[in-house]
N, CA, C and O atoms as CSV, one atom per row, in Angstrom:
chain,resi,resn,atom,element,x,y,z
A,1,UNK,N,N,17.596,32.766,31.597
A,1,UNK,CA,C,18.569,32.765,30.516
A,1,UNK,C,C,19.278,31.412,30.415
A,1,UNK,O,O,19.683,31.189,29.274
A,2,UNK,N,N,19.557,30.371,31.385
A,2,UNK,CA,C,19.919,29.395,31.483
A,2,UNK,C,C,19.559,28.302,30.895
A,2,UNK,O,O,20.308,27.414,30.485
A,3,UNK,N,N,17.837,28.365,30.814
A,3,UNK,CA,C,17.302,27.468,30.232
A,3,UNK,C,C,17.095,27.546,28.741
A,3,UNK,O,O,16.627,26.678,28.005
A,4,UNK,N,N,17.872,29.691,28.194
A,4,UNK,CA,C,17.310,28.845,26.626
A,4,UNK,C,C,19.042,28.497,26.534
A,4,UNK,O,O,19.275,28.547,25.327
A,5,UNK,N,N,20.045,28.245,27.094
A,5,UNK,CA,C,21.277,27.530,26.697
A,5,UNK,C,C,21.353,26.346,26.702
A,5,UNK,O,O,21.994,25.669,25.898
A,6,UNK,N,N,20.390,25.770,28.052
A,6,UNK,CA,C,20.269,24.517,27.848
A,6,UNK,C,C,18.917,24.343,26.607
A,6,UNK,O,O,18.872,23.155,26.288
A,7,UNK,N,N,18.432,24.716,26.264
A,7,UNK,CA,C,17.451,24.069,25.132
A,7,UNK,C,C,18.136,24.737,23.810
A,7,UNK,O,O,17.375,24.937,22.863
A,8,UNK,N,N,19.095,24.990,23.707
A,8,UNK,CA,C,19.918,25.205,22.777
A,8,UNK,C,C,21.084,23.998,22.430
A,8,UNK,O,O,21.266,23.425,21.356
A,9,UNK,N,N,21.765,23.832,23.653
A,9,UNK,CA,C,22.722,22.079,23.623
A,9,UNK,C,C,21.631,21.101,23.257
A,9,UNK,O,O,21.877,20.477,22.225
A,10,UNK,N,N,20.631,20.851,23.774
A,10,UNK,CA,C,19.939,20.045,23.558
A,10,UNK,C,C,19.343,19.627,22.195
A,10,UNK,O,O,19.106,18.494,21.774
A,11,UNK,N,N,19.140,20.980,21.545
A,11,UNK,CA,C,18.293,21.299,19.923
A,11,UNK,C,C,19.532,20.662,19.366
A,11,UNK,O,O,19.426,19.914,18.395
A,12,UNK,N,N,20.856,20.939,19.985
A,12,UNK,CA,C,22.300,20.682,18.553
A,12,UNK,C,C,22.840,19.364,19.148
A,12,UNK,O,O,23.876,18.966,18.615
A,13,UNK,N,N,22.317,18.575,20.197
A,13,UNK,CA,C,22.261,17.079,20.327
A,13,UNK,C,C,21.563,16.224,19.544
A,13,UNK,O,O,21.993,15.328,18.817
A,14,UNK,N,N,20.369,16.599,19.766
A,14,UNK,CA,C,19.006,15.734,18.856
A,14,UNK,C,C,19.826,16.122,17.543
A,14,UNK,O,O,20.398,15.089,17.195
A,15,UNK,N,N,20.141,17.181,16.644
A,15,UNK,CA,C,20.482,16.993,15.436
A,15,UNK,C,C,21.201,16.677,15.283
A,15,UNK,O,O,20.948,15.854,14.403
A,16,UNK,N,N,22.545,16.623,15.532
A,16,UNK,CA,C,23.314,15.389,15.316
A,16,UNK,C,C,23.723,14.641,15.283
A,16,UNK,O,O,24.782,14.107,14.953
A,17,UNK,N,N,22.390,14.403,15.854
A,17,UNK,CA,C,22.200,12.538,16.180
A,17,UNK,C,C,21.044,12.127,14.978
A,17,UNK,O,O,20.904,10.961,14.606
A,18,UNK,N,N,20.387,13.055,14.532
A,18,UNK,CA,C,19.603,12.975,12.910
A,18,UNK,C,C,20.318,12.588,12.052
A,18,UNK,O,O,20.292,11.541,11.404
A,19,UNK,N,N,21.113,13.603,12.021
A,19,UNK,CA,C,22.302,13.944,11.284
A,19,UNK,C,C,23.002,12.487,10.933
A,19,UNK,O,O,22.990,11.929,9.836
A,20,UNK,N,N,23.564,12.057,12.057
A,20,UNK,CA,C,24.391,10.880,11.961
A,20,UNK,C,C,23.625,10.082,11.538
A,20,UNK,O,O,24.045,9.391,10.610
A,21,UNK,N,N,22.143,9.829,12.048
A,21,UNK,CA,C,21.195,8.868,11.504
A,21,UNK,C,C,21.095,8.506,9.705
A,21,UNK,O,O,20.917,7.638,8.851
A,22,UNK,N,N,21.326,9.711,9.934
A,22,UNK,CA,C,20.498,10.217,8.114
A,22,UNK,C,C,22.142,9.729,7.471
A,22,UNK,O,O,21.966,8.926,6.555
A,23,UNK,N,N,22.833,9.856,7.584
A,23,UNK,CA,C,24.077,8.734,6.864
A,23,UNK,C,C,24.505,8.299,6.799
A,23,UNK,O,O,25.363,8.163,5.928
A,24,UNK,N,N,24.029,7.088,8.578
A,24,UNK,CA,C,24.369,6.110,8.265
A,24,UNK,C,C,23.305,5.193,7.403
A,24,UNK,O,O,23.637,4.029,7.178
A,25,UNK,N,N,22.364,5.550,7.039
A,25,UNK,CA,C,20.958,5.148,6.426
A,25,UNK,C,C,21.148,5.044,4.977
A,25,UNK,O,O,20.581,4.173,4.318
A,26,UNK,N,N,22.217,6.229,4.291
A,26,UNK,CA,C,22.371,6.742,3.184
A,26,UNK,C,C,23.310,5.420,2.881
A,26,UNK,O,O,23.165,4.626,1.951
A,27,UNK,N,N,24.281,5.399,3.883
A,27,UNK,CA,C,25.770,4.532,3.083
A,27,UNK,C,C,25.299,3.306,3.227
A,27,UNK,O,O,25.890,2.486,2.525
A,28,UNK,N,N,23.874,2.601,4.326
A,28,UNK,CA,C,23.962,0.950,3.786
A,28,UNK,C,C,22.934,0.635,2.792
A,28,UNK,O,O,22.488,-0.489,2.561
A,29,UNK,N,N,22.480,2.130,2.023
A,29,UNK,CA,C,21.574,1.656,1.219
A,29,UNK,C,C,20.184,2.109,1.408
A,29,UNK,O,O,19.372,1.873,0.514
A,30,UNK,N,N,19.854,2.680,2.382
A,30,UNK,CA,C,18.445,2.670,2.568
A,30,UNK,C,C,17.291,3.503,1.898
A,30,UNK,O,O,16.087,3.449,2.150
A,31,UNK,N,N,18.105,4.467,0.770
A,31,UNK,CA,C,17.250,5.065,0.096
A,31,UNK,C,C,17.807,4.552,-1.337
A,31,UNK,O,O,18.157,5.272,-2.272
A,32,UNK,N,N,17.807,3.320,-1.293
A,32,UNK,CA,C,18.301,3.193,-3.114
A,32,UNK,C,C,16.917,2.765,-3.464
A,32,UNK,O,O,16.159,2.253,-2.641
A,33,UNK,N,N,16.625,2.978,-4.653
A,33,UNK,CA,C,15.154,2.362,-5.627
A,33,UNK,C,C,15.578,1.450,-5.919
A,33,UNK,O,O,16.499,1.257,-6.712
A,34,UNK,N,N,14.803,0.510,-5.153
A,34,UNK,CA,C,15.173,-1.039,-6.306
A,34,UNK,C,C,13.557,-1.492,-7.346
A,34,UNK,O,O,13.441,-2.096,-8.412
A,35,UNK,N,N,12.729,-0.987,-6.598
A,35,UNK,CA,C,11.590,-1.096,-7.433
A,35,UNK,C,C,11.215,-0.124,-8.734
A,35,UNK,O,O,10.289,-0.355,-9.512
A,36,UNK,N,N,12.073,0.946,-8.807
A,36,UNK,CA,C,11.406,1.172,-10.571
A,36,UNK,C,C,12.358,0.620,-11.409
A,36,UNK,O,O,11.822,0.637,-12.516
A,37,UNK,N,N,13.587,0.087,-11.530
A,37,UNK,CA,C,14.282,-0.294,-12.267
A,37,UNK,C,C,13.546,-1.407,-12.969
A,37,UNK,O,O,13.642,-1.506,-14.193
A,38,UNK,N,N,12.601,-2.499,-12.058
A,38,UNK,CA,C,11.979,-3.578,-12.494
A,38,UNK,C,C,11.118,-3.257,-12.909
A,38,UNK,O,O,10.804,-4.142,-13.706
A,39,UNK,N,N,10.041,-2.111,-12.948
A,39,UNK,CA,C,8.784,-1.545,-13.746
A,39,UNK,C,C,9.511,-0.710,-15.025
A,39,UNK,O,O,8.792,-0.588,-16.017
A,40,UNK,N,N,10.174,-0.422,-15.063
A,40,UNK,CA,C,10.681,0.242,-15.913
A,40,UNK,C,C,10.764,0.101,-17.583
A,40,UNK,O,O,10.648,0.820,-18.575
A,41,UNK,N,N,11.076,-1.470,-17.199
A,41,UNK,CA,C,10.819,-1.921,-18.898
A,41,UNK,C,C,8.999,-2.293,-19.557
A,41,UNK,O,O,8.673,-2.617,-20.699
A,42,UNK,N,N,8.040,-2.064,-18.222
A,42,UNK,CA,C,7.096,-2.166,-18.386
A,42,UNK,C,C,5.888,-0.981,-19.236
A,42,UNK,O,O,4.794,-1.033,-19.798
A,43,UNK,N,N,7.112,0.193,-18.816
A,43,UNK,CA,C,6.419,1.530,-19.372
A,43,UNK,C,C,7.223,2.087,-20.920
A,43,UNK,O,O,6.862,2.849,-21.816
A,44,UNK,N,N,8.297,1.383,-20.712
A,44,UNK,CA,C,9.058,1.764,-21.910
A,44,UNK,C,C,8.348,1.802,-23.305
A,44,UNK,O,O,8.614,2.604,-24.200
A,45,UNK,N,N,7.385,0.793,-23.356
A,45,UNK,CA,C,6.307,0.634,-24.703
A,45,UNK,C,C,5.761,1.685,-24.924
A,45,UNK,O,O,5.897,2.069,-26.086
A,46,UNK,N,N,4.854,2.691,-23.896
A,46,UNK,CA,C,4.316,3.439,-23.749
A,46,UNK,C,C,5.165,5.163,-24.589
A,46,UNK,O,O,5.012,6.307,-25.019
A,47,UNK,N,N,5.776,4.384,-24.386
A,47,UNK,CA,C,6.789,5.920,-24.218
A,47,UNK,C,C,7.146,5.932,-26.240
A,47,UNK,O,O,6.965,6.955,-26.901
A,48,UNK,N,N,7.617,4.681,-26.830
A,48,UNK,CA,C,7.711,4.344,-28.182
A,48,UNK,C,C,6.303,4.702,-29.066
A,48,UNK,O,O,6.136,5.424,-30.049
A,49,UNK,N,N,5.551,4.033,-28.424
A,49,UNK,CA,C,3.647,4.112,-29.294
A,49,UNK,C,C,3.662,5.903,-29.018
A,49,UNK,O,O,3.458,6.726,-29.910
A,50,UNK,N,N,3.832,6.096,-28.171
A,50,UNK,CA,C,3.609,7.745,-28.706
A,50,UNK,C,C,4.537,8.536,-29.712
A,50,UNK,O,O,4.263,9.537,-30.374
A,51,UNK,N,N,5.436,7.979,-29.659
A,51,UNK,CA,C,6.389,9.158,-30.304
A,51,UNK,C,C,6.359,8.901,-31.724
A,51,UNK,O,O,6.588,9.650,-32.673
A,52,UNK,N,N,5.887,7.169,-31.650
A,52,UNK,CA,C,5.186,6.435,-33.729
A,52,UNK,C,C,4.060,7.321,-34.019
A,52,UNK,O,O,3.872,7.815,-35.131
A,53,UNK,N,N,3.023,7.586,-32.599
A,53,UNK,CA,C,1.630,8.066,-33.105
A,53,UNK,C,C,1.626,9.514,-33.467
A,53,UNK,O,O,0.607,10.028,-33.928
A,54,UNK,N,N,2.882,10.292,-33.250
A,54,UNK,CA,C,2.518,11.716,-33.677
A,54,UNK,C,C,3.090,11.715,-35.347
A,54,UNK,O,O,4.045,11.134,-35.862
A,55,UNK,N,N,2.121,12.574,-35.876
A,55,UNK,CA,C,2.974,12.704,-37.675
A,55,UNK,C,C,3.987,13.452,-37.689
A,55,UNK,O,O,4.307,14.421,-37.000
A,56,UNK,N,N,4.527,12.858,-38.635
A,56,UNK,CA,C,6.012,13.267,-39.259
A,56,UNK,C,C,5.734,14.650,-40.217
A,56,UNK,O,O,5.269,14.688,-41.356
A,57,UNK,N,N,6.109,15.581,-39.495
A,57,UNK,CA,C,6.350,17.211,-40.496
A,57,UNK,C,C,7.131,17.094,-41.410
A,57,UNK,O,O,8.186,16.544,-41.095
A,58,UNK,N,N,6.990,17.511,-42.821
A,58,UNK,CA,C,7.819,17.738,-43.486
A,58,UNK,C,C,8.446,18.998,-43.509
A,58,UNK,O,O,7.854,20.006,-43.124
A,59,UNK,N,N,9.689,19.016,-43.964
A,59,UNK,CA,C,10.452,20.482,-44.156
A,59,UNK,C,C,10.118,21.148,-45.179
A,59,UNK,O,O,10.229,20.451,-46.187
A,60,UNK,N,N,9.690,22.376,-45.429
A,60,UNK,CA,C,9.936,23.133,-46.496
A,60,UNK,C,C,10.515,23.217,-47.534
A,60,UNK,O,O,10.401,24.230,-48.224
């Protein structure tokens, strides 16, 4: 019985030490996108030519 208490402290050590990992990672940045902002204006064309190429419905 001892050992699942100790592999219980142990399971809630390792995680919050993830834990802490995972924000200090968050606050200097480490999951920001800096690469689609710069592709971004590359697809934008794409996105215009379709919405010219479908026909215009008229109303009733």
């Amino acid at each position: 019985m001892s050992v699942i208490y100790l592999l219980i402290s142990i399971s809630i050590v390792v995680a919050v030490f993830f834990f802490f990992a995972f924000v200090r990672a968050v606050k200097t940045g480490q999951y920001d996108d800096d690469y689609t902002p710069s592709v971004r204006m590359l697809f934008d064309d794409e996105l215009v030519k379709k919405e010219k190429d479908e026909p215009i419905q008229k109303k009733p």
